[in-house]
C-alpha distance (Angstrom), angle and dihedral (degrees) to the residues before:
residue distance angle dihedral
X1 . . .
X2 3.45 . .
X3 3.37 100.0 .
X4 3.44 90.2 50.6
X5 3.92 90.1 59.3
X6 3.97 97.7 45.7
X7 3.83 84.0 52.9
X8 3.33 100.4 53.5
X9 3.82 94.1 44.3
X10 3.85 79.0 56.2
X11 3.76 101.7 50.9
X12 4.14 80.6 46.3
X13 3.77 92.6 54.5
X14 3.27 95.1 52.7
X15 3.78 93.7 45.5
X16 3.43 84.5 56.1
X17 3.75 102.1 44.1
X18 4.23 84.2 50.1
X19 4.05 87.2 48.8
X20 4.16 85.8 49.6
X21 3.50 85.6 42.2
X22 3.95 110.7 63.5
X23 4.12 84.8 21.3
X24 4.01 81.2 69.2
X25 4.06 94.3 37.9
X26 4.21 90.3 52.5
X27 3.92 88.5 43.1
X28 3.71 93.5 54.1
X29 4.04 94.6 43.3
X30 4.29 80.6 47.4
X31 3.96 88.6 47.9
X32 4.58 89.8 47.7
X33 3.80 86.0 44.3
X34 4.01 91.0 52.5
X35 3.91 87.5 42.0
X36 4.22 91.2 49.6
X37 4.13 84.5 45.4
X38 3.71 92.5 52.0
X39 3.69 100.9 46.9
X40 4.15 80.1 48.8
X41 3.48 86.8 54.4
X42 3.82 94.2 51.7
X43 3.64 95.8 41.1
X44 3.53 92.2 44.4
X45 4.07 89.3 53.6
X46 3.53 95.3 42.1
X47 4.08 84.6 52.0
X48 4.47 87.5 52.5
X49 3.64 87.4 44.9
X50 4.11 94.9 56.4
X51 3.82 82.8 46.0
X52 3.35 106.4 45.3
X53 4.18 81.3 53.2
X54 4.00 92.9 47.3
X55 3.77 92.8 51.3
X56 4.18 84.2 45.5
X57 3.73 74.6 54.9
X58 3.75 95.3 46.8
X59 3.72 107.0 47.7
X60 3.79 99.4 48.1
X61 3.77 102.7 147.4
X62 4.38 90.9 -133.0
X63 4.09 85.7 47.7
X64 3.77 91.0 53.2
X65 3.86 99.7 34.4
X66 3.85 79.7 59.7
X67 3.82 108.4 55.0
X68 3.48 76.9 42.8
X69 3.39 101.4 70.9
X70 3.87 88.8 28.9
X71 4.09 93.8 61.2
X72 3.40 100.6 18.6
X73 3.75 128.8 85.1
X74 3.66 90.5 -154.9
X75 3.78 112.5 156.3
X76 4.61 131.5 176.6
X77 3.54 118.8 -80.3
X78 3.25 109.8 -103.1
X79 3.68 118.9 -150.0
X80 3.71 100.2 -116.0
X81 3.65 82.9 67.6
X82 3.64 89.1 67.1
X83 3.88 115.4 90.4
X84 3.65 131.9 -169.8
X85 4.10 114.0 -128.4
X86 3.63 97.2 -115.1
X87 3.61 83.3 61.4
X88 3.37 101.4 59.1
X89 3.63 102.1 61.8
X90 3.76 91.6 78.6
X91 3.75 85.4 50.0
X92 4.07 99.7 56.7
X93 4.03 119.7 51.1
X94 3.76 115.2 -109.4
X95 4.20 85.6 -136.0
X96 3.57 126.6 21.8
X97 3.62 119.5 -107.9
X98 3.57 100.1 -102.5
X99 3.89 117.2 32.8
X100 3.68 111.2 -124.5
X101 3.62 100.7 -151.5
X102 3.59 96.0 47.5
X103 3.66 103.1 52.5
X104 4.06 126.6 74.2
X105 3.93 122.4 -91.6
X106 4.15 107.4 -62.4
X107 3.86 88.9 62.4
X108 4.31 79.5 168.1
X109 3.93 88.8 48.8
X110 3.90 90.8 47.5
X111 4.15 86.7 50.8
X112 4.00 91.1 52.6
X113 2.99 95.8 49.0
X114 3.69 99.5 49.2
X115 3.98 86.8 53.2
X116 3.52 91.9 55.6
């Protein structure tokens, strides 16, 4: 009876030492996984931080004034340009060309092909 006792408290002790066991091997691949996500999250910061000071870099208003007026073919407003608002209404349709409502289910299909 005895014997019978002592080896099951064996076969449980070793159950238990094989439950410590791979609880111990998962924890440590958790704890490298945690490690590998932190260093991400450091890199990754790091990475945003030498952005965040290249588009600093980037939107300077002198830097972009200048390719402005390098590629663009901007020019003054001159005052013809300028229009008064009772003037406009002979400028803008009342309707638009193509009646939304009215027309089948690609009202933006309908409009191209109208301008074609």
């Amino acid at each position: 009876m005895l014997r019978a006792f002592n080896a099951c408290l064996v076969v449980a002790v070793l159950c238990a030492a094989y439950v410590l066991y791979s609880l111990e091997h998962s924890i440590r691949g958790v704890e490298r996984q945690i490690t590998r996500t932190n260093a991400a999250i450091i890199n990754e910061k790091e990475t945003i931080g030498l952005l965040n000071a290249e588009w600093s870099s980037l939107i300077r208003p002198e830097r972009l004034q200048r390719l402005a007026e390098q590629h663009l073919d901007l020019r003054r407003i001159s005052p013809d340009q300028f229009v008064k608002i009772d003037e406009l209404e002979g400028r803008v349709p009342a309707e638009p060309p193509v009646k939304l409502e009215e027309q089948g289910k690609d009202a933006i299909g309908d409009i191209l092909k109208a301008m074609e």
